[in-house]
matplotlib code that plots the C-alpha trace (Angstrom):
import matplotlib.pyplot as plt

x = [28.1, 26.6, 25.8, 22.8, 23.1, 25.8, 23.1, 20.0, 20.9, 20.3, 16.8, 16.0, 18.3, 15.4, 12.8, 13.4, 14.2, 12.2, 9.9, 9.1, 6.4, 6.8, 8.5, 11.2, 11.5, 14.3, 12.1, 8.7, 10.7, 11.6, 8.0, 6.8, 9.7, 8.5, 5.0, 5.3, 7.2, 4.4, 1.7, 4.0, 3.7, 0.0, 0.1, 2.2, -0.1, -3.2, -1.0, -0.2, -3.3, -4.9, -3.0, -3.8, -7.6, -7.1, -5.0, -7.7, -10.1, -8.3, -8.5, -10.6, -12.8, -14.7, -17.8, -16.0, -14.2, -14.9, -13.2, -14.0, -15.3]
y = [24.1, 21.0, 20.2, 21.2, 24.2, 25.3, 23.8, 25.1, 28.2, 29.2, 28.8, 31.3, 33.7, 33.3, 33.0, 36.5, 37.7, 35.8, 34.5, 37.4, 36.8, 33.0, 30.6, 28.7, 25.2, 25.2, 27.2, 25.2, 21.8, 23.4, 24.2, 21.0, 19.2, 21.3, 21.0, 17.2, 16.9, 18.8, 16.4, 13.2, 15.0, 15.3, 11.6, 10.9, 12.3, 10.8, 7.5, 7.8, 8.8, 5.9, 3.7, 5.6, 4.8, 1.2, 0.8, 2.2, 0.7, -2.6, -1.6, -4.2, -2.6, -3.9, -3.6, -1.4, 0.5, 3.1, 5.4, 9.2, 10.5]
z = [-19.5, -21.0, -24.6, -24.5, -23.3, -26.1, -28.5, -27.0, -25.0, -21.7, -21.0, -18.1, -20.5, -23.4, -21.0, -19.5, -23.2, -26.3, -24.3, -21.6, -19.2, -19.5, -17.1, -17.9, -18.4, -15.3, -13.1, -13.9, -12.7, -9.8, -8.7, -9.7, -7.9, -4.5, -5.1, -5.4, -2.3, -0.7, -2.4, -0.5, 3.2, 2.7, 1.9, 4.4, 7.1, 5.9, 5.2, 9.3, 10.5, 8.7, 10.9, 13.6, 13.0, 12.2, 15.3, 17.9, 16.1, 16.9, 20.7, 22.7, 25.0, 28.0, 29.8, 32.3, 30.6, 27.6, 26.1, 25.7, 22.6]

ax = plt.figure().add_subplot(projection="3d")
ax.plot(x, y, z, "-o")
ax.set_aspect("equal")
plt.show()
């Protein structure tokens, strides 16, 4: 237990007793730790697919030869 917790109290402990029906502070960092690693995949994606659109885009193309749409 740290010193804050001997000073403070558990929080999930007053959450599901003085402050019923709310989240706790623990449990709302939680979410908003996973929901930000969500958020960076998305990124991530768009971030690679970017590339992706620069890099055909770069493609040199002939008078023979196009590509399929």
């Amino acid at each position: 237990m740290s010193f804050l917790d001997r000073l403070l109290g558990n929080d999930r402990q007053l959450a599901a007793t003085k402050y019923a029906g709310r989240e706790s502070a623990t449990d709302r960092a939680a979410r908003t730790r996973r929901q930000g690693h969500r958020r960076n995949t998305t990124r991530a994606a768009r971030q690679g697919q970017a590339w992706e659109d620069r890099d055909r885009a770069q493609e040199v193309t002939t008078d023979w030869y196009r590509r399929s749409r």
